[in-house]
N, C-alpha and C positions, 0 to 999 in steps of 0.2 A: 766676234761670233763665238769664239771659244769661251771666250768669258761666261758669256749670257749661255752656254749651254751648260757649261760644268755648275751655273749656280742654281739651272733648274733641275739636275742633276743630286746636287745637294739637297734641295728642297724635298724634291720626290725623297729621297735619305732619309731626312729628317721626319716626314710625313710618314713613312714607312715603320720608325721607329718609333711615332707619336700614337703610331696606330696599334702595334704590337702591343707597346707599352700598356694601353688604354686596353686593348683585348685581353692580356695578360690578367692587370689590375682586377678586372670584370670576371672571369674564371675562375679567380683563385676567392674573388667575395662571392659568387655561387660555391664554391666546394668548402666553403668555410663557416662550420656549424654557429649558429645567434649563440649569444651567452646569457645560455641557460642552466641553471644548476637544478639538482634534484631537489626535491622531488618535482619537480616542475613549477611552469607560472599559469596562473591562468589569467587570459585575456576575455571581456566583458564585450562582443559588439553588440550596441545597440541601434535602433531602427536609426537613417540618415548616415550611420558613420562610412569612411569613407579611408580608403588602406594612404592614404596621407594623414589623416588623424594618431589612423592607429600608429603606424609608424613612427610620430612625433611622438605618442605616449609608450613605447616602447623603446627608444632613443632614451626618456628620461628613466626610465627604470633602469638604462644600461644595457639591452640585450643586444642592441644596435644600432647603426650609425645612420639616417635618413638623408643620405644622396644620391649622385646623378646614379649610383647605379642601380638603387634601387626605383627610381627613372625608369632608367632604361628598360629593366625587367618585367616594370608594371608593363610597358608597353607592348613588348615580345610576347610572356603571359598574362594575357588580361583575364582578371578573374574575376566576377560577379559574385561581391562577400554577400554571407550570409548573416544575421541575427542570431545573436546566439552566444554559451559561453565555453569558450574553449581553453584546452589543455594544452599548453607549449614542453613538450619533454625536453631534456636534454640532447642535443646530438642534432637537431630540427635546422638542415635548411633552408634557404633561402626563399628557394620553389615552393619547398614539402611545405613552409609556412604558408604562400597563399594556393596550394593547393588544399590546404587543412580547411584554409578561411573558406573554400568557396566550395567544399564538399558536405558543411551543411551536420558535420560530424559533433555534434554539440557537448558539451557533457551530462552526463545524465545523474538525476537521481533517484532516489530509492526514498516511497513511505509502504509503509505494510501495515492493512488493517488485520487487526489480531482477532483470530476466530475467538466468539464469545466476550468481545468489546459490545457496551449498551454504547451508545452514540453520543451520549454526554464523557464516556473516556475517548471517544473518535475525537471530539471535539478537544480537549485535552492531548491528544497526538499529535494535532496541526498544530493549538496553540506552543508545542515544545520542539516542533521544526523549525531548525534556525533557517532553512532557504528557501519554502513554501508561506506564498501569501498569504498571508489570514485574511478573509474579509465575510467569513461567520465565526460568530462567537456563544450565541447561546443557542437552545433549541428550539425556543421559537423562531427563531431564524430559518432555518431549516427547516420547518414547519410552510415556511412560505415558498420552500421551492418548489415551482411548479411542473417541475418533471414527478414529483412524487404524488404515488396515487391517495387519495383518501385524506390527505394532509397529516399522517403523522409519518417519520422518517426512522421508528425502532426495526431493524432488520432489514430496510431495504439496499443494504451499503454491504457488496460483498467482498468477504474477506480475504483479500490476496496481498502481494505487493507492487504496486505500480509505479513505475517510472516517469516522470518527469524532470522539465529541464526550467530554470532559474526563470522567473517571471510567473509561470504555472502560480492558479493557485487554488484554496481548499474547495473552491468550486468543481474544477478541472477534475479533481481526483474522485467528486462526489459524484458528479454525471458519470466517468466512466466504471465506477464502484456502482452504481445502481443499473446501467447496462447490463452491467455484467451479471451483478441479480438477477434480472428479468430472464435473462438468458439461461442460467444455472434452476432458476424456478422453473422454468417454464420445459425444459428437458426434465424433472423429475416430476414433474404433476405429467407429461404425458408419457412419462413412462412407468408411472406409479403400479403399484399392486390393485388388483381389484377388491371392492370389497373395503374399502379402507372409510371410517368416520368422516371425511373432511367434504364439505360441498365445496370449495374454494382454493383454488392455489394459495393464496393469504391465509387460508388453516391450516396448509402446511407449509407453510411461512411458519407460523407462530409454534405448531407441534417441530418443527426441527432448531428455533430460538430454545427449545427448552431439552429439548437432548442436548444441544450443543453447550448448556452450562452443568449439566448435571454430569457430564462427565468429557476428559477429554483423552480416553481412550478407545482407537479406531475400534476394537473387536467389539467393545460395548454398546458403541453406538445404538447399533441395528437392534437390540436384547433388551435395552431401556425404550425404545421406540417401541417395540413389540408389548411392554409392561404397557403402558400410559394405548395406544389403541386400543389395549383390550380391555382396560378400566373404561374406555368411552364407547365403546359396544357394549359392557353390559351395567351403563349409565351410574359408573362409579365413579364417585370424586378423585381427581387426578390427586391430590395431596404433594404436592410437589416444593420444595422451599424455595427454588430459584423463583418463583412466580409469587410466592409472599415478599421475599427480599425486594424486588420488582416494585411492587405497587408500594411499600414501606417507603422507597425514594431516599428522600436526603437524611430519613429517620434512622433511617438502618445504621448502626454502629460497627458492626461486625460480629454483631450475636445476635441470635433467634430466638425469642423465648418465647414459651408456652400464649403467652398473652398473644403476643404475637400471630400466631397460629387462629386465635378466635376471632381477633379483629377486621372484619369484615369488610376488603378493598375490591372492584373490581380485577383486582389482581389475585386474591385471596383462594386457591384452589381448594383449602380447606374448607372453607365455607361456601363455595361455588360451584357446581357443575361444568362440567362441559369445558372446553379451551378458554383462556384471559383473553381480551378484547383486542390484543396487539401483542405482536412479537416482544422476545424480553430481553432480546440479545439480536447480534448479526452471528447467523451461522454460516457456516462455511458448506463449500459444497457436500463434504461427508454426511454432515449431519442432516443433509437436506433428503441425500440418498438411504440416510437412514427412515428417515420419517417416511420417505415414499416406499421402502422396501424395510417394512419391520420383520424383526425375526418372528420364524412360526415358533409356538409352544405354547406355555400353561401360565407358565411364573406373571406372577401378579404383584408381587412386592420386592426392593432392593435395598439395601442398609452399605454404607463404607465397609469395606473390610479392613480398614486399616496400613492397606500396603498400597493403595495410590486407586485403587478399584471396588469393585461393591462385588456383594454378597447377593444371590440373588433367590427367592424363594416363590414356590408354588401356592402354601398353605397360608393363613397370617400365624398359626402355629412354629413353622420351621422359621417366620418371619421373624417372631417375636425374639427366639433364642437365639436369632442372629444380631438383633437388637441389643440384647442383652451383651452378646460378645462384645459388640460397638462400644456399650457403653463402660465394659471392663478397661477396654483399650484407653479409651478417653481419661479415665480416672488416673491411669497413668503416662499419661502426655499430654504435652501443653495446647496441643491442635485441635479444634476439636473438627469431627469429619459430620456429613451429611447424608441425608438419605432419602428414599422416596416412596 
């Protein structure tokens, strides 16, 4: 009887010590950071994966080891992983890991549409994002998306920077770039000046595409808005270059010449009346606010001044001698600047 007690005695011992041991083991693999180096790793889950996958593909990079105790843990914390691509930093427990997984915290990225981008450079943007899907390429493409009004896509893609995460693609960013339009239009047409040229939120769509390439200084804005409404109250031709550049298309070299100016496109403001047929550019909110709130006064003509801003004139007299400066400056530097 002594026997048979002192060897259950032992037992429970050893059991005791099997158990420490194992609880031991199991604590010290929770307090003991994955191996990870900087700058981090990143892990890819995609739809069906499953933290035994990942595990097994994280095992082969080396960060760690895929046993019972990671077993056991999944069991204690169960976590429902999310889709998605995550950041593994350095120092990242065991837990912190599938608490990361199942918080849904993905990585994000960054594209920025550039105020005064035409949509054939937007398009150019996506094709040079290396982690945004492309699946438009030209602008007829674009042309067929049906969220857009009218079927042409110049202007209606506003210019911020938005966030997306890996899978996302130049779709995703165009729907919320044209929401966002709609939204930013639709607060400056009703909050607009009275009195103003435009029967259409799309006219001032297209009068704030063309503030927004003629210059890309805030205080200007509203002062060149104020020029070009008052040439269309008193039924003067805009004369504007970004709007010949425009309709010129794939012609355009990087210089404007006289010829140029007579050649007659619907885009062609010197031979045309009234606003071009469609925006000529994406404007940005500023310039949207400019076009709805131009500045009061006289001036009716602007020329480069040469220091990154224009010159701006009441008479075509004060105009001309401002011209003339322009065109001093030019003769001696290689840029040449623009005017309206």
């Amino acid at each position: 009887m002594k026997r048979l007690l002192s060897f259950v005695v032992l037992l429970l011992f050893l059991a005791g010590v099997g158990a420490s041991a194992f609880w031991y083991q199991y604590h010290k693999f929770l307090e003991t950071p994955l191996r990870i180096q900087q700058p981090g790793l990143t892990l890819n889950v995609e739809a069906g994966a499953n933290l035994q996958s990942l595990l097994a593909q994280l095992e082969t990079q080396g960060v760690t080891r895929f046993d019972w105790r990671w077993r056991l843990l999944g069991r204690i914390q169960h976590a429902t992983i999310k889709t998605g691509e995550y950041l593994l930093t350095e120092g990242l427990l065991p837990q912190q890991l599938l608490s990361l997984l199942a918080s849904g915290k993905v990585i994000m990225y960054r594209f920025t549409i550039v105020e005064g981008w035409t949509v054939r450079q937007l398009l150019s943007g996506f094709a040079n994002d290396p982690i945004l899907k492309q699946t438009i390429e030209t602008i007829a493409e674009l042309k067929d998306l049906d969220f857009l009004p009218g079927g042409y896509p110049e202007g209606w893609f506003l210019p911020e920077t938005y966030l997306y995460v890996r899978g996302d693609s130049d779709r995703d960013i165009l729907e919320r770039a044209h929401v966002a339009m709609t939204e930013a239009l639709d607060e400056a047409w009703y909050g607009r000046d009275q009195g103003l040229p435009y029967e259409t939120p799309e006219e001032l769509l297209v009068m704030a595409s063309i503030v927004e390439k003629e210059t890309s200084i805030a205080g200007e804005r509203a002062e060149i808005a104020g020029v070009f409404v008052r040439r269309l109250l008193k039924n003067w031709r805009l004369e504007t270059d970004p709007t010949v550049i425009y309709g010129m298309g794939e012609n355009f070299d990087g210089d404007i010449r006289r010829s140029d100016l007579k050649k007659d496109t619907p885009y062609n403001t010197y031979t045309r009346r009234g606003l071009p047929p469609t925006p000529i550019a994406l404007p940005g909110k500023a310039a949207l606010q400019a076009a709805a709130h131009p500045a009061q006064g006289e001036t009716m003509f602007f020329v480069a001044n040469g220091q990154g801003g224009h010159t701006f004139s009441v008479t075509l007299e004060d105009h001309n001698r401002a011209v003339q400066d322009m065109l001093r400056r030019q003769r001696n530097a290689p840029d040449k600047e623009g005017g309206g």
